[in-house]
mmCIF file of the N, C-alpha and C atoms, coordinates in Angstrom:
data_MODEL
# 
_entry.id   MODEL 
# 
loop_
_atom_site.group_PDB 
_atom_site.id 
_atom_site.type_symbol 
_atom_site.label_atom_id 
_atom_site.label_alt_id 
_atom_site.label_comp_id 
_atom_site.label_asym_id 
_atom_site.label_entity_id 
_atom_site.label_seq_id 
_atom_site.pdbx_PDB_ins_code 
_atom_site.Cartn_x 
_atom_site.Cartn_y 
_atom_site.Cartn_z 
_atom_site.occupancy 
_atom_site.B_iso_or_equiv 
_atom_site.pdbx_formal_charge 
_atom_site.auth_seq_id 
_atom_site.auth_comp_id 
_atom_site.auth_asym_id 
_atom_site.auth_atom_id 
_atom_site.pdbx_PDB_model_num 
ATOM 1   N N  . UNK A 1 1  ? 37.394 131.770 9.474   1.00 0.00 ? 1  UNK A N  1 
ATOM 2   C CA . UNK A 1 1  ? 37.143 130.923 8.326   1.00 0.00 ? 1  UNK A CA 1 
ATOM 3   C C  . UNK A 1 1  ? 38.170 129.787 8.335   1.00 0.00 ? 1  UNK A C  1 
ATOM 4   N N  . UNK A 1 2  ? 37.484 128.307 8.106   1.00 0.00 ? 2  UNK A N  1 
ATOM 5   C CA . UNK A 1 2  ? 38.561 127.388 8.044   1.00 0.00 ? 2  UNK A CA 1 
ATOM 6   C C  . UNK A 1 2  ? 39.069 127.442 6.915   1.00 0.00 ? 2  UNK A C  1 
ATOM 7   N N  . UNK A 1 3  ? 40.198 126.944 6.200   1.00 0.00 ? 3  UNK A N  1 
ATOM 8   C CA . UNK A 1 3  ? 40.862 126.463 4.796   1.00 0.00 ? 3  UNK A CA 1 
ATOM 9   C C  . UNK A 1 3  ? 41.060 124.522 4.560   1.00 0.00 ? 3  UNK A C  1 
ATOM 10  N N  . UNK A 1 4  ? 39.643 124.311 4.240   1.00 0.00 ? 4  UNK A N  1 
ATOM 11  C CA . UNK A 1 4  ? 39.778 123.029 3.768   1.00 0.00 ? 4  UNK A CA 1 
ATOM 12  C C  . UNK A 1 4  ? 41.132 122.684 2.814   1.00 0.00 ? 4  UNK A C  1 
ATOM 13  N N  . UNK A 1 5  ? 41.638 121.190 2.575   1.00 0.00 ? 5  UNK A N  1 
ATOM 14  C CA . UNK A 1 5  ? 42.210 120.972 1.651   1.00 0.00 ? 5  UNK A CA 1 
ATOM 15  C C  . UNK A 1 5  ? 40.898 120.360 0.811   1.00 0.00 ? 5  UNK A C  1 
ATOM 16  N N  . UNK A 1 6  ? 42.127 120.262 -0.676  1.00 0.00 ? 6  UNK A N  1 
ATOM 17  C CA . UNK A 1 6  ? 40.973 119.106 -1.815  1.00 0.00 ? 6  UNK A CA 1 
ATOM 18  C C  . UNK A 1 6  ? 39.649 118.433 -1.152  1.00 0.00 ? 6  UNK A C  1 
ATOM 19  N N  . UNK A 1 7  ? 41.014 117.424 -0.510  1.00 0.00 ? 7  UNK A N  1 
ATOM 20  C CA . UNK A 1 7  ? 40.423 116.138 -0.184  1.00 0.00 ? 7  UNK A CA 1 
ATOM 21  C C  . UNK A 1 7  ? 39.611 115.800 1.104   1.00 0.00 ? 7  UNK A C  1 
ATOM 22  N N  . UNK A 1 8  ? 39.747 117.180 2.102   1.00 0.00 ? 8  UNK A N  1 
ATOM 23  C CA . UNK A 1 8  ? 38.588 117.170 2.743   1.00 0.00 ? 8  UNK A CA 1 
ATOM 24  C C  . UNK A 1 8  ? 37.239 117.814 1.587   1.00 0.00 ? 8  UNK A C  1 
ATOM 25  N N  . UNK A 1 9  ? 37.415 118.470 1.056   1.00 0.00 ? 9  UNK A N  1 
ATOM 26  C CA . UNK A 1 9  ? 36.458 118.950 0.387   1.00 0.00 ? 9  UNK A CA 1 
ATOM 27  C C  . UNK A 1 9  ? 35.436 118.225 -0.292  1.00 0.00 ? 9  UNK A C  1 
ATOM 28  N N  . UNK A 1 10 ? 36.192 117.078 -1.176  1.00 0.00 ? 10 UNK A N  1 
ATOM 29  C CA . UNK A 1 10 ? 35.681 116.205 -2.132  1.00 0.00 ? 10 UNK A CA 1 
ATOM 30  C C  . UNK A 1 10 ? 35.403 114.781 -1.570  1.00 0.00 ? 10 UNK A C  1 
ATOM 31  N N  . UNK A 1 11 ? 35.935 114.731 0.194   1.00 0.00 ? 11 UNK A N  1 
ATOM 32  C CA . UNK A 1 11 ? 35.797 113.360 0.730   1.00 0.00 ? 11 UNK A CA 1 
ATOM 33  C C  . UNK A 1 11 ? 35.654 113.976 2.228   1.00 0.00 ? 11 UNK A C  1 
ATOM 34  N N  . UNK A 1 12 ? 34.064 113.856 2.986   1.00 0.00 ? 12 UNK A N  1 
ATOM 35  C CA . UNK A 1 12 ? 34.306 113.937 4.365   1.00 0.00 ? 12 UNK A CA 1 
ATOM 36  C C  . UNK A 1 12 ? 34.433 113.926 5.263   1.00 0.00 ? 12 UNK A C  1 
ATOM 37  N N  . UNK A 1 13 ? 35.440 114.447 6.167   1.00 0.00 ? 13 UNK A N  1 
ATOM 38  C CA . UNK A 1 13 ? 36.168 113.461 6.974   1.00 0.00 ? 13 UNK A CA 1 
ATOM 39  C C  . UNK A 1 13 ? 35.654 113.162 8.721   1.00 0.00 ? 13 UNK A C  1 
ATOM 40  N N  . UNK A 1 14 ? 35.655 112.795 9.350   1.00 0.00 ? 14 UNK A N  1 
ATOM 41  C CA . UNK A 1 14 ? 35.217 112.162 10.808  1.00 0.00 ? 14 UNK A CA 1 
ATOM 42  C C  . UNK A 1 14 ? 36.007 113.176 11.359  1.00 0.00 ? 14 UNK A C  1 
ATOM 43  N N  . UNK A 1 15 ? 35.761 113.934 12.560  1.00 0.00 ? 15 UNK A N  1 
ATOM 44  C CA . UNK A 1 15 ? 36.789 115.135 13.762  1.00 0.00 ? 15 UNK A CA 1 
ATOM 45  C C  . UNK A 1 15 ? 37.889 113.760 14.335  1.00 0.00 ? 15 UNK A C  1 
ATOM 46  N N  . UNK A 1 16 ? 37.796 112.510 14.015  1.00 0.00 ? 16 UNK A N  1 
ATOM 47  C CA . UNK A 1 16 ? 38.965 111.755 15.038  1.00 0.00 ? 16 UNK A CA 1 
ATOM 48  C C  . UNK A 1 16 ? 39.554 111.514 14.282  1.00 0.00 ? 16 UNK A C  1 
ATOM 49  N N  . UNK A 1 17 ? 39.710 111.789 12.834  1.00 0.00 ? 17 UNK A N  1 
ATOM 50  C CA . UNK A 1 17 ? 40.299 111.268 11.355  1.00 0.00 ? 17 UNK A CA 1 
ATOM 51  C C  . UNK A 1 17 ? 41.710 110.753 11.683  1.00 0.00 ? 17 UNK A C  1 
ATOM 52  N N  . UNK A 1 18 ? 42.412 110.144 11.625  1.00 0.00 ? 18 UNK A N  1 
ATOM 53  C CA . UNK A 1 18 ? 43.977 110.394 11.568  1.00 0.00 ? 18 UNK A CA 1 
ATOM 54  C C  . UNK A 1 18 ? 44.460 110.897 10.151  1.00 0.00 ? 18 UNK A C  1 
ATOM 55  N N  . UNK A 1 19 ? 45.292 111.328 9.984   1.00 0.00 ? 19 UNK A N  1 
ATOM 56  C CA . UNK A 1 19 ? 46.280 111.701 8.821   1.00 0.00 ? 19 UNK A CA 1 
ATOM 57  C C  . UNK A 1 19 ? 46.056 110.845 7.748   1.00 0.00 ? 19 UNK A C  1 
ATOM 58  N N  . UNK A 1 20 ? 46.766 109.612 8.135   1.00 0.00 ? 20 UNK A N  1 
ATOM 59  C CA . UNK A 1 20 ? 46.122 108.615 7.329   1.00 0.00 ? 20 UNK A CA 1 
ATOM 60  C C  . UNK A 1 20 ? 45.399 107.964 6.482   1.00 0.00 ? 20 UNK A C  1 
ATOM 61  N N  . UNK A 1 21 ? 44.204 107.772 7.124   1.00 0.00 ? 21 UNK A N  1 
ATOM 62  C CA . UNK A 1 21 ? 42.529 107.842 6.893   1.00 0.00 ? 21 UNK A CA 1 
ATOM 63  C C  . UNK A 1 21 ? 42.318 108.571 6.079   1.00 0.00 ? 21 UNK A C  1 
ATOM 64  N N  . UNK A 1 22 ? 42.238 109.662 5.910   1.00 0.00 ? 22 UNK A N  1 
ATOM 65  C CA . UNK A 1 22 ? 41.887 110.819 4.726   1.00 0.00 ? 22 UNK A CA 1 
ATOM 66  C C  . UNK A 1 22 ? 42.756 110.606 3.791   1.00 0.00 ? 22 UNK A C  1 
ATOM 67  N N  . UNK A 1 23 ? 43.972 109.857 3.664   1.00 0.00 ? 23 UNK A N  1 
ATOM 68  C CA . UNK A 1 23 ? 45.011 109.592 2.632   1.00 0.00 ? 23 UNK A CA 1 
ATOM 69  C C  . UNK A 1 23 ? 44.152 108.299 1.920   1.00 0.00 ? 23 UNK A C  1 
ATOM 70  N N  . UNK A 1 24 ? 44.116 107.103 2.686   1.00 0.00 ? 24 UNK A N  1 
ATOM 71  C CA . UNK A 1 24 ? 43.355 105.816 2.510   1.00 0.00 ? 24 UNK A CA 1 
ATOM 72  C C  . UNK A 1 24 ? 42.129 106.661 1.349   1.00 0.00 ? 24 UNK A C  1 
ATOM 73  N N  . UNK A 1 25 ? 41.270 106.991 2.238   1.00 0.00 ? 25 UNK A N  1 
ATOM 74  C CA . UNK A 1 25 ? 39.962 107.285 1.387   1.00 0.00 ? 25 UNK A CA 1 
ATOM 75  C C  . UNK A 1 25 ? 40.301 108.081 -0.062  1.00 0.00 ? 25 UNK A C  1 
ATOM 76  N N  . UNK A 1 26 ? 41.519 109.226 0.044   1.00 0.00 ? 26 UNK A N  1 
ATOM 77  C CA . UNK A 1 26 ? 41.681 109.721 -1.608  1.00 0.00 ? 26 UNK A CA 1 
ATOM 78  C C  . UNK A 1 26 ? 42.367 108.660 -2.479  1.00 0.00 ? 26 UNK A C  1 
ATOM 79  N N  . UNK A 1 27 ? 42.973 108.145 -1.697  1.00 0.00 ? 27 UNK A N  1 
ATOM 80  C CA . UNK A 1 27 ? 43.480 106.760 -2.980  1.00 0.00 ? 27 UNK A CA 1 
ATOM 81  C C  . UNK A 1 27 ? 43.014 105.789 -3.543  1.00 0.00 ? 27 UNK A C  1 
ATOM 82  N N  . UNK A 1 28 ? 41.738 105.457 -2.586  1.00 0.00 ? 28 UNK A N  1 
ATOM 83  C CA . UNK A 1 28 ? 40.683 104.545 -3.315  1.00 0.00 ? 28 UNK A CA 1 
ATOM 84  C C  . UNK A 1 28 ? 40.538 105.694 -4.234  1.00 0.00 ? 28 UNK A C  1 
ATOM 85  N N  . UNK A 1 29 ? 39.697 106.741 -4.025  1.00 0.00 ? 29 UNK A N  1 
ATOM 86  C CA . UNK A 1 29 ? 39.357 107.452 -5.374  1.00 0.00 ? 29 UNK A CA 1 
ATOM 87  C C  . UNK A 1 29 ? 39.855 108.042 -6.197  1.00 0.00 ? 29 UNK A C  1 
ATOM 88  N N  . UNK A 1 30 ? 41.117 107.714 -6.050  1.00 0.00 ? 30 UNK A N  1 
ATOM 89  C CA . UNK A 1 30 ? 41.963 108.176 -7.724  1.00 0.00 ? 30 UNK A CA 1 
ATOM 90  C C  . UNK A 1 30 ? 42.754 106.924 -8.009  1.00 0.00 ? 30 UNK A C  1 
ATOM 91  N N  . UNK A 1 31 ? 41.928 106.017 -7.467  1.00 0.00 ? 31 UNK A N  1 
ATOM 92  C CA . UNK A 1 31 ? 42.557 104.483 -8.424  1.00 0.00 ? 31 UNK A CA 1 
ATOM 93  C C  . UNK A 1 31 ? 42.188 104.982 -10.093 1.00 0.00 ? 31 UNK A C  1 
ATOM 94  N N  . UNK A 1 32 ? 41.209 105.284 -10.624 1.00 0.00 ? 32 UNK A N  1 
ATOM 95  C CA . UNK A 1 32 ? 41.413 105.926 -11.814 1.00 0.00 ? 32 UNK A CA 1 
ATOM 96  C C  . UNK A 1 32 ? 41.302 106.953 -12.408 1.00 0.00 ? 32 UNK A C  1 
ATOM 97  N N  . UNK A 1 33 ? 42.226 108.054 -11.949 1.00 0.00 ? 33 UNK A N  1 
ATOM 98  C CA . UNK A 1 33 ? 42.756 109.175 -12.277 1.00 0.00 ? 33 UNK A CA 1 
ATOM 99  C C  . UNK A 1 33 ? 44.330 108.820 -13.263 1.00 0.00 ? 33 UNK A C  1 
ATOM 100 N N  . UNK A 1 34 ? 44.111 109.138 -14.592 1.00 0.00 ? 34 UNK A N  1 
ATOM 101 C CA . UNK A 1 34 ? 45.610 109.065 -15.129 1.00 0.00 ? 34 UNK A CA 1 
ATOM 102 C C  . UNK A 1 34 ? 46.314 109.914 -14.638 1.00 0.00 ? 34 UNK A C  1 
ATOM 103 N N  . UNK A 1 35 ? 47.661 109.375 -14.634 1.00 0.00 ? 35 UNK A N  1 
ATOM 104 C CA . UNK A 1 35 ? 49.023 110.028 -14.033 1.00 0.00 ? 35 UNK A CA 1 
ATOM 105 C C  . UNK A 1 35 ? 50.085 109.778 -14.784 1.00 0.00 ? 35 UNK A C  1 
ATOM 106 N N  . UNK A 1 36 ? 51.234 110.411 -15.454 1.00 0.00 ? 36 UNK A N  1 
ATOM 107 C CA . UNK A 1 36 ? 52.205 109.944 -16.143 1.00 0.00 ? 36 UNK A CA 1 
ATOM 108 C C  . UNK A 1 36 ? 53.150 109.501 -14.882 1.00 0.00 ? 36 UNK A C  1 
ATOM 109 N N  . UNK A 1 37 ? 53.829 108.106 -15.706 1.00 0.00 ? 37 UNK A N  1 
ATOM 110 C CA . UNK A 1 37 ? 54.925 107.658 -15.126 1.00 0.00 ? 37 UNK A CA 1 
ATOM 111 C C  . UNK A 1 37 ? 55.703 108.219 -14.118 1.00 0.00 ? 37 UNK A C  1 
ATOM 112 N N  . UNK A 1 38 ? 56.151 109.069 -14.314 1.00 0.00 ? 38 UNK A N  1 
ATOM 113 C CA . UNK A 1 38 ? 57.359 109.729 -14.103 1.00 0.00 ? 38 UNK A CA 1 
ATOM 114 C C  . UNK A 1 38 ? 56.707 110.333 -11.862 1.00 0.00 ? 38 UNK A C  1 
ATOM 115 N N  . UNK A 1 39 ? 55.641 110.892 -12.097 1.00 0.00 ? 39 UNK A N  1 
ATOM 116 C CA . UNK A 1 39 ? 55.172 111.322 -10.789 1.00 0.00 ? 39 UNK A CA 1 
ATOM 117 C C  . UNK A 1 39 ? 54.639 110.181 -10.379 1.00 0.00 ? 39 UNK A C  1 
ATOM 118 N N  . UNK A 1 40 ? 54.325 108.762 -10.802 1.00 0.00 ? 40 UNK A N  1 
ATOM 119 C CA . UNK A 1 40 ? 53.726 107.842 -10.136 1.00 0.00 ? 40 UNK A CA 1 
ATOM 120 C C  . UNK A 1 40 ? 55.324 107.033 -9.742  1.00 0.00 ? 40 UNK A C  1 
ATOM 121 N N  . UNK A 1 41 ? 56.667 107.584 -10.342 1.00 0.00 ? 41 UNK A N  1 
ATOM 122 C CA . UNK A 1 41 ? 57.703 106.992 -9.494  1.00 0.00 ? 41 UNK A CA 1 
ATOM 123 C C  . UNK A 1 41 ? 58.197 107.988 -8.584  1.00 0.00 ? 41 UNK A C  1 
ATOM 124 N N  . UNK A 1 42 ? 57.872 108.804 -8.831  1.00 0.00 ? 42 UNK A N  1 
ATOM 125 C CA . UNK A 1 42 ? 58.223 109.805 -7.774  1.00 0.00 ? 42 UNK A CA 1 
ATOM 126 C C  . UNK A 1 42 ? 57.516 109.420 -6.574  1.00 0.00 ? 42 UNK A C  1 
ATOM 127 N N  . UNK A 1 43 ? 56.643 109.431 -6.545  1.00 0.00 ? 43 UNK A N  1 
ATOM 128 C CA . UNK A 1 43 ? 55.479 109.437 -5.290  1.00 0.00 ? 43 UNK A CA 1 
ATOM 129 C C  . UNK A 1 43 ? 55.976 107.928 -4.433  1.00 0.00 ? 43 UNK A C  1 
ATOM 130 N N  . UNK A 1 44 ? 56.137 107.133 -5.155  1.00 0.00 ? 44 UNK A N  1 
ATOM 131 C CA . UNK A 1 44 ? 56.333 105.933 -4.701  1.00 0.00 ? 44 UNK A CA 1 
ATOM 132 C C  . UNK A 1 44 ? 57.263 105.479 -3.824  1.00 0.00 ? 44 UNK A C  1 
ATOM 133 N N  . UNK A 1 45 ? 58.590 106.633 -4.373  1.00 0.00 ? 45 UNK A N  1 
ATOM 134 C CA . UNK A 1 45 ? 59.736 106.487 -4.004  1.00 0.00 ? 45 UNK A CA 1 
ATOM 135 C C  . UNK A 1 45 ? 59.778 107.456 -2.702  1.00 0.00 ? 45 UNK A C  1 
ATOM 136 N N  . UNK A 1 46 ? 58.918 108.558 -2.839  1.00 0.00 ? 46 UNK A N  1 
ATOM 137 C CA . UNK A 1 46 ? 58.564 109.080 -1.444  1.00 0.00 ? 46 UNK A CA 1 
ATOM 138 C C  . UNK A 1 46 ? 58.133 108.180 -0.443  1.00 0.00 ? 46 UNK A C  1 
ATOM 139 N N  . UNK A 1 47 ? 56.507 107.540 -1.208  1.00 0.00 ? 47 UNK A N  1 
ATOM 140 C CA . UNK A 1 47 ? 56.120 107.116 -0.090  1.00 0.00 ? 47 UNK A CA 1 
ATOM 141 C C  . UNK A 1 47 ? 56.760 105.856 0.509   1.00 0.00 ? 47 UNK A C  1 
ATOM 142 N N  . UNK A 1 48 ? 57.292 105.072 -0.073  1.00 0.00 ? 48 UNK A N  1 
ATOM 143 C CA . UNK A 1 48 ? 58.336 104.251 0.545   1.00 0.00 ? 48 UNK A CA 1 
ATOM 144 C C  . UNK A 1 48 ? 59.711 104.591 1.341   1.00 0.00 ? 48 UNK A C  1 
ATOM 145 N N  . UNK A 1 49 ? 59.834 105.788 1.465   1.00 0.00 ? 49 UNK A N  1 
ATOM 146 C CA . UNK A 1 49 ? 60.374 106.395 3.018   1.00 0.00 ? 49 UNK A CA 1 
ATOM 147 C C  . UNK A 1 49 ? 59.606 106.486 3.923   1.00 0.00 ? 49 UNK A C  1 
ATOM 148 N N  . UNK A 1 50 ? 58.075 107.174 3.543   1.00 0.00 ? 50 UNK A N  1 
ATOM 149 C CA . UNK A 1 50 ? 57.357 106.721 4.468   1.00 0.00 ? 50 UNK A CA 1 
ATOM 150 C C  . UNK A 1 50 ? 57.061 105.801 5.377   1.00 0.00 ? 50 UNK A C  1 
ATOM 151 N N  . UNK A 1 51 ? 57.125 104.434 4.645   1.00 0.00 ? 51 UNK A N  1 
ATOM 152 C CA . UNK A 1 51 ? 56.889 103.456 5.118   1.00 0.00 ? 51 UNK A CA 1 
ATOM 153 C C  . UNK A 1 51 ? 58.382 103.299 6.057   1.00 0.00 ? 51 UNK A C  1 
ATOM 154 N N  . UNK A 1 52 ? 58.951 103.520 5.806   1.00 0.00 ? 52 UNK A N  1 
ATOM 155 C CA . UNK A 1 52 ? 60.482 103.167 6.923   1.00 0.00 ? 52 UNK A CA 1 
ATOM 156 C C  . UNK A 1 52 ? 60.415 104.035 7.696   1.00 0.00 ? 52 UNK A C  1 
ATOM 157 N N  . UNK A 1 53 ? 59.900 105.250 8.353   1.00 0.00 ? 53 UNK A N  1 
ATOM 158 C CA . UNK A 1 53 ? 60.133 105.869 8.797   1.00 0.00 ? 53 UNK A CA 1 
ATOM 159 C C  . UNK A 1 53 ? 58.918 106.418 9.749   1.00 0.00 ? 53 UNK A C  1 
ATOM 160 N N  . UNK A 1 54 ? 57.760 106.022 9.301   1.00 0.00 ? 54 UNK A N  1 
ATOM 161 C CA . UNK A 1 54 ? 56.407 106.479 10.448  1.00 0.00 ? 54 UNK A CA 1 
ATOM 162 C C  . UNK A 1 54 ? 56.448 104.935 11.931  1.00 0.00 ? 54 UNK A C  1 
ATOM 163 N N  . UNK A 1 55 ? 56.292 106.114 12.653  1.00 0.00 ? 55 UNK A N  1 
ATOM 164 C CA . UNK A 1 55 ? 55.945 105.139 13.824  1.00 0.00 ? 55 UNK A CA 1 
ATOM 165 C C  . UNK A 1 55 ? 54.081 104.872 13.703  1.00 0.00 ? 55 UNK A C  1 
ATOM 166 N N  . UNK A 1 56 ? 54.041 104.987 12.773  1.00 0.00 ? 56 UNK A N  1 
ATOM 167 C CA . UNK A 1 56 ? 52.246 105.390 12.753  1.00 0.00 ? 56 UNK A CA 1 
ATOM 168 C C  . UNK A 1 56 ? 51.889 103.509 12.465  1.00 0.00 ? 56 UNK A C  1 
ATOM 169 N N  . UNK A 1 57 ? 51.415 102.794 12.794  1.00 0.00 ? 57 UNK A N  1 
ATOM 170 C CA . UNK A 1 57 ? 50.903 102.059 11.516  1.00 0.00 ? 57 UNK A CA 1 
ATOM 171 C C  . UNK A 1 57 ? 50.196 101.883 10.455  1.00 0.00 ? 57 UNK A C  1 
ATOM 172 N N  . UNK A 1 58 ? 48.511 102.697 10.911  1.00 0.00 ? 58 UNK A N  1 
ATOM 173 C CA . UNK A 1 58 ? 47.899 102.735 10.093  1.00 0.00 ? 58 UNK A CA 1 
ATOM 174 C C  . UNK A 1 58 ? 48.721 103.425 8.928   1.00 0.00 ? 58 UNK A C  1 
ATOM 175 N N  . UNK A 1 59 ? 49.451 104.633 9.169   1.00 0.00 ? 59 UNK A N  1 
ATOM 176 C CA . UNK A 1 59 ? 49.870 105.142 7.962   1.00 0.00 ? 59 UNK A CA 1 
ATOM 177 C C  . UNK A 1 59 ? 50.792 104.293 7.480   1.00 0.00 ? 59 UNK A C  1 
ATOM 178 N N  . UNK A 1 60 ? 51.645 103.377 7.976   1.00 0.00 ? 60 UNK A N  1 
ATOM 179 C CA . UNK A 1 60 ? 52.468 102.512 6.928   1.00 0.00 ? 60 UNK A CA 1 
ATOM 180 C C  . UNK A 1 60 ? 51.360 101.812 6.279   1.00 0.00 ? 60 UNK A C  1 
ATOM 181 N N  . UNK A 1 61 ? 50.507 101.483 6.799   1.00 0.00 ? 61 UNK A N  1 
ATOM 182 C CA . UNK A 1 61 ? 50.067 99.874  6.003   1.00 0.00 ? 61 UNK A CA 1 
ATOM 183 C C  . UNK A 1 61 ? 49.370 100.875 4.785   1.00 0.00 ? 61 UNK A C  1 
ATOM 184 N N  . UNK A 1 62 ? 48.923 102.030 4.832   1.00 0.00 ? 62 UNK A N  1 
ATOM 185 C CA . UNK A 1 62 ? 48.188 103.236 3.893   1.00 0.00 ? 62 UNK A CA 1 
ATOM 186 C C  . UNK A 1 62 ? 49.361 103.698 2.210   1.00 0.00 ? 62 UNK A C  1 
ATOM 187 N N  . UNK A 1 63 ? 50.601 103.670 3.453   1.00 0.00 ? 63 UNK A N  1 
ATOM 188 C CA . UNK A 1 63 ? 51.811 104.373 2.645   1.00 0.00 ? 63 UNK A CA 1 
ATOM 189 C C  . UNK A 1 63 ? 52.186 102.933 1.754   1.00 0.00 ? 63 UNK A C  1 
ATOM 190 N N  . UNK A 1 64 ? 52.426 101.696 1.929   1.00 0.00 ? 64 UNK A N  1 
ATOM 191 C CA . UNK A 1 64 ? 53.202 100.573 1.444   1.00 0.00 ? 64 UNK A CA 1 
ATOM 192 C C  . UNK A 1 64 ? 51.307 100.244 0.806   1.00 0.00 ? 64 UNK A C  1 
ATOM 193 N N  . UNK A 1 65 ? 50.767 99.812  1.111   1.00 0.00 ? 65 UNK A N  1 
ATOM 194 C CA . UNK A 1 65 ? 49.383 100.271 -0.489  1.00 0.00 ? 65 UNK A CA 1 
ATOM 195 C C  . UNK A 1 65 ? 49.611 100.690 -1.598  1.00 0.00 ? 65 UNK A C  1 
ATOM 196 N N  . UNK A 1 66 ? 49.784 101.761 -1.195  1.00 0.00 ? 66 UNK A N  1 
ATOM 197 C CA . UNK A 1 66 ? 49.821 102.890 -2.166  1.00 0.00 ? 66 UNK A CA 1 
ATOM 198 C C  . UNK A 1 66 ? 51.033 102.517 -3.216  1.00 0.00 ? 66 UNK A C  1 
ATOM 199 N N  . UNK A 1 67 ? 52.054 102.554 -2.368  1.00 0.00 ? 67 UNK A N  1 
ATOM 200 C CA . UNK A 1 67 ? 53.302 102.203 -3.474  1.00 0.00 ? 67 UNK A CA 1 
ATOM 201 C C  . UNK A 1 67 ? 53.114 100.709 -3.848  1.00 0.00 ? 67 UNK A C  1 
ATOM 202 N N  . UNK A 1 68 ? 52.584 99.676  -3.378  1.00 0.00 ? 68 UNK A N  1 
ATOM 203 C CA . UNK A 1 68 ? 51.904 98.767  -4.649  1.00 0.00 ? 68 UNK A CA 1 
ATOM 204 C C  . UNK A 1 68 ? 51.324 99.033  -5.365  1.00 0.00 ? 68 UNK A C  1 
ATOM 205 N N  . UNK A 1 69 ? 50.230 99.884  -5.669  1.00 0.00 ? 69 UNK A N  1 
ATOM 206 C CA . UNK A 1 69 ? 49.098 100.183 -6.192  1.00 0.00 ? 69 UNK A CA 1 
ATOM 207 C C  . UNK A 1 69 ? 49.676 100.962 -7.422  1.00 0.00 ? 69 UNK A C  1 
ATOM 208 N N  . UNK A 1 70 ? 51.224 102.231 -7.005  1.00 0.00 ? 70 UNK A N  1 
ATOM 209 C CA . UNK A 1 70 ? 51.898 102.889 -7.652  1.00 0.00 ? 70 UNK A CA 1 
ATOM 210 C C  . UNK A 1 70 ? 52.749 101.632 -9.029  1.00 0.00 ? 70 UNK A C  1 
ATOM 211 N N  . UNK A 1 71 ? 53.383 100.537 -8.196  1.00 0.00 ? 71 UNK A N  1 
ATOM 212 C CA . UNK A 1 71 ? 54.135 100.389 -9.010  1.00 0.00 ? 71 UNK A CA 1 
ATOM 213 C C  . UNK A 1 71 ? 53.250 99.520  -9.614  1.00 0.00 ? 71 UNK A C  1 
ATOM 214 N N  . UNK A 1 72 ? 52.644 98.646  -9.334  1.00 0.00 ? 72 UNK A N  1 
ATOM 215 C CA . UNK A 1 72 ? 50.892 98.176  -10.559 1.00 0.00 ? 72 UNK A CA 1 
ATOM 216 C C  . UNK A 1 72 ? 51.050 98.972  -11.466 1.00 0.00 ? 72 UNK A C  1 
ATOM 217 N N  . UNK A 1 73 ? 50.515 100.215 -11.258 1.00 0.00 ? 73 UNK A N  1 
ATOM 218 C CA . UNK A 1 73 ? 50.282 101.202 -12.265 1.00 0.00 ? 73 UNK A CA 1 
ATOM 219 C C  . UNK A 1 73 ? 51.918 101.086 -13.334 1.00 0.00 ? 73 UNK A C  1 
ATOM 220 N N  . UNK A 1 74 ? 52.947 101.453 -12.435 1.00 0.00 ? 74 UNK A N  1 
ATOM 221 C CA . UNK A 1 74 ? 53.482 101.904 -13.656 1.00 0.00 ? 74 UNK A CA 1 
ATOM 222 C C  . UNK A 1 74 ? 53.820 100.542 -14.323 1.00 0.00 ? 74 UNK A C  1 
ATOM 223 N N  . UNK A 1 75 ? 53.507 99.438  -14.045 1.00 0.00 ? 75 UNK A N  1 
ATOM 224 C CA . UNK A 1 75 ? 54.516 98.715  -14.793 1.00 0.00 ? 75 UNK A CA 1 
ATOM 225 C C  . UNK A 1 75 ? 52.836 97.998  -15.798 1.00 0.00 ? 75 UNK A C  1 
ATOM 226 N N  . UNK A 1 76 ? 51.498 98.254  -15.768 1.00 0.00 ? 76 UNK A N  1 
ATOM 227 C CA . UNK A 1 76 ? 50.996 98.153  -16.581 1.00 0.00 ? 76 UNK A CA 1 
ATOM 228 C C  . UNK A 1 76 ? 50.798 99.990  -17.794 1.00 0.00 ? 76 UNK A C  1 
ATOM 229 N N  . UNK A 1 77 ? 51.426 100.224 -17.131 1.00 0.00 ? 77 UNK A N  1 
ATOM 230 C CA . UNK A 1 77 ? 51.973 101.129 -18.486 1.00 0.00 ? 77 UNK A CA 1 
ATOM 231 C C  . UNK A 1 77 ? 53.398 101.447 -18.719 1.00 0.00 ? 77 UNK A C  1 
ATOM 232 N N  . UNK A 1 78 ? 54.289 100.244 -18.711 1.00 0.00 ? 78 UNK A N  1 
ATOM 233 C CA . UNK A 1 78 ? 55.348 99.775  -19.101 1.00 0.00 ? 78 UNK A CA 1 
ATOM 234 C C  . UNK A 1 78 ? 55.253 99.772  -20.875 1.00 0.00 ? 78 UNK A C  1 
# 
């Protein structure tokens, strides 16, 4: 038996997927999912190690998105 995650579950994915890719596709779809502040700076501040630190690109250009998209968010609920 396999053990899907979520987001293969609820989004599905191609056998050549990268890591990435399946990240890309859940973040379009929780552009509107509420989140309090506090984990949308958390995450941000993760994923912006990310971004310094993957030799990947697709996943930087996925990871530095996201933490725009993060700090959008929090600072229209400033």
């Amino acid at each position: 038996m396999t053990v899907r995650s979520g987001a293969e579950t609820l989004i599905p994915q191609a056998a050549t997927a990268t890591p990435a890719e399946p990240a890309v596709a859940v973040l379009t779809a929780m552009q509107t999912v509420l989140v309090r502040v506090g984990v949308r700076q958390a995450a941000a501040v993760l994923l912006e190690e990310r971004v310094r630190a993957t030799g990947d690109c697709v996943e930087r250009v996925a990871a530095a998105t996201t933490v725009a998209m993060l700090r959008s968010a929090i600072g229209q609920a400033g």
